[in-house]
C-alpha positions as CSV (number, residue, x, y, z in Angstrom):
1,X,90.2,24.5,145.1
2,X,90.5,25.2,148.9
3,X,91.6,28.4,148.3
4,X,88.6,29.7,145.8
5,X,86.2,28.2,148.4
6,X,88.5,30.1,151.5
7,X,88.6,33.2,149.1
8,X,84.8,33.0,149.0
9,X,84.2,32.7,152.6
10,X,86.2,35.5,153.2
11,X,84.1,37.8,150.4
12,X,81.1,37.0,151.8
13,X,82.3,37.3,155.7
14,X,83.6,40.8,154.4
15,X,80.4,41.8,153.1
16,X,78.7,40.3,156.8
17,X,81.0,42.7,158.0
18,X,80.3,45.9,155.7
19,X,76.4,45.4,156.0
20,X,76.8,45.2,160.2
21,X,79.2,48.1,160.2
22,X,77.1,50.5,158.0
23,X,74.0,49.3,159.8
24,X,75.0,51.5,163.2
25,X,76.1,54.3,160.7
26,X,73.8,57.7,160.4
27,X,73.5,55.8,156.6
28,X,72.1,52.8,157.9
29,X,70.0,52.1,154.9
30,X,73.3,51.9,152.7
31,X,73.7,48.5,154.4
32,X,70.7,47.5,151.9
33,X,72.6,48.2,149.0
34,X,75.8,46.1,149.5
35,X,73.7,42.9,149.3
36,X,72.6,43.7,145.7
37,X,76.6,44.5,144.8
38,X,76.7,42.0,141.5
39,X,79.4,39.7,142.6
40,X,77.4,36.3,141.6
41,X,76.2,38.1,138.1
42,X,80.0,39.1,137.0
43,X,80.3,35.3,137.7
44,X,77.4,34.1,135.7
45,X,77.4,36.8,132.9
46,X,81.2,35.8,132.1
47,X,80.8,32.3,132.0
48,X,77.7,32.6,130.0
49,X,79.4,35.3,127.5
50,X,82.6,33.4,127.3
51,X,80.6,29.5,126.8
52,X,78.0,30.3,125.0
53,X,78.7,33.6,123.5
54,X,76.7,37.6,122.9
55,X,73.3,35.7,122.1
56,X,72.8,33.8,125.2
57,X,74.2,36.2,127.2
58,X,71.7,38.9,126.4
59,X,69.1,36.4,127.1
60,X,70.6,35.8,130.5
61,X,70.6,39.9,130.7
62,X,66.8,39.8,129.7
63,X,65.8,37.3,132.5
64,X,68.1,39.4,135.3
65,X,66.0,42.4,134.4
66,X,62.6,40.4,134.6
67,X,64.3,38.6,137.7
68,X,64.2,42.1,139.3
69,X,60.4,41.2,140.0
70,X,60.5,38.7,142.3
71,X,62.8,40.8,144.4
72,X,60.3,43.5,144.5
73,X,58.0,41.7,145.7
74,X,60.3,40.3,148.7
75,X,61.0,43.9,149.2
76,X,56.9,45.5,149.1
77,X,55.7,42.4,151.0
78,X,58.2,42.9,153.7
79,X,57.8,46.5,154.1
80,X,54.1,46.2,154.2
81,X,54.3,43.8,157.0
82,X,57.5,44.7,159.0
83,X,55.1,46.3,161.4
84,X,52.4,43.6,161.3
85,X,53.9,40.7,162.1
86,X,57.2,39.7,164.0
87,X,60.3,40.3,162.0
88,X,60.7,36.2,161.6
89,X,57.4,35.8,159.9
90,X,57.6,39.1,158.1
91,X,60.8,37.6,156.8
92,X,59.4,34.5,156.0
93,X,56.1,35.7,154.1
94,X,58.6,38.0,152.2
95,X,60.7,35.2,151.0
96,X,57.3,32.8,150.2
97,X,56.8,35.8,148.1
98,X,59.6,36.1,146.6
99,X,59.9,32.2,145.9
100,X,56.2,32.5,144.2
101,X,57.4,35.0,142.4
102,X,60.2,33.0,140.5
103,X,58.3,30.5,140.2
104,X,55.9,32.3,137.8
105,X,58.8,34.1,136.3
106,X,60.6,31.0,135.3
107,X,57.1,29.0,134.1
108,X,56.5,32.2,132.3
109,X,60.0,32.4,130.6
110,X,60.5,28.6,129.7
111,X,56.9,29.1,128.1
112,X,57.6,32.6,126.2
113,X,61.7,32.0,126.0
114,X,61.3,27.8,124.4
C-alpha cells in the first residue's frame, strides 16, 4: 500500500517535472498536453471494463467524451480572460466554469442516462 501511494507521488512529481521542463522549451505549449496524458482514465476504464463489463464501460466512454465539455469551457473562459484579469482570478473564474459545467453535465446525464 505504501508503495502504490509512493509510486504515485513519484508519477505525478514526474509529470510536475515534464510540464516545468518543457515550459522553458521553444515548445512551450507541449507542456499543455502532458496534463491531459490519460493516466487516471486507463485506471477507471479497466476497472469499469473488468467489474462491470463492455456495456458499462462504453457508457463510461460516452460520458468522457461529453466530459470533454466542461474542460472546454475551463479552457475558452481562461483564454478569454488571461489578459483581463490577474492570472489567480483568471484561474479561478475558469475552474467556477468548469465546475458549472459538470454540474450540468452530470444533472443532464443522470436525467438522460437513468
Amino acid at each position: 500500500m505504501v508503495l502504490a501511494l509512493l509510486l504515485k507521488s513519484l508519477l505525478g512529481a514526474l509529470a510536475v517535472l515534464l510540464i516545468s521542463l518543457l515550459s522553458r522549451t521553444r515548445n512551450y505549449y507541449i507542456a499543455g498536453l502532458v496534463p491531459l496524458f490519460p493516466t487516471f482514465a486507463l485506471i477507471a476504464h479497466y476497472i469499469v471494463g473488468s467489474e462491470r463489463g463492455p456495456a458499462a464501460l462504453k457508457t463510461t466512454l460516452l460520458f468522457g467524451m461529453w466530459s470533454l465539455l466542461p474542460y472546454f469551457l475551463y479552457l475558452f473562459t481562461l483564454y478569454c480572460l488571461v489578459e483581463r484579469l490577474r492570472l489567480p482570478w483568471a484561474l479561478a473564474a475558469a475552474t467556477a466554469s468548469w465546475g458549472l459545467a459538470a454540474l450540468v453535465l452530470i444533472l443532464a446525464w443522470s436525467r438522460w442516462h437513468a
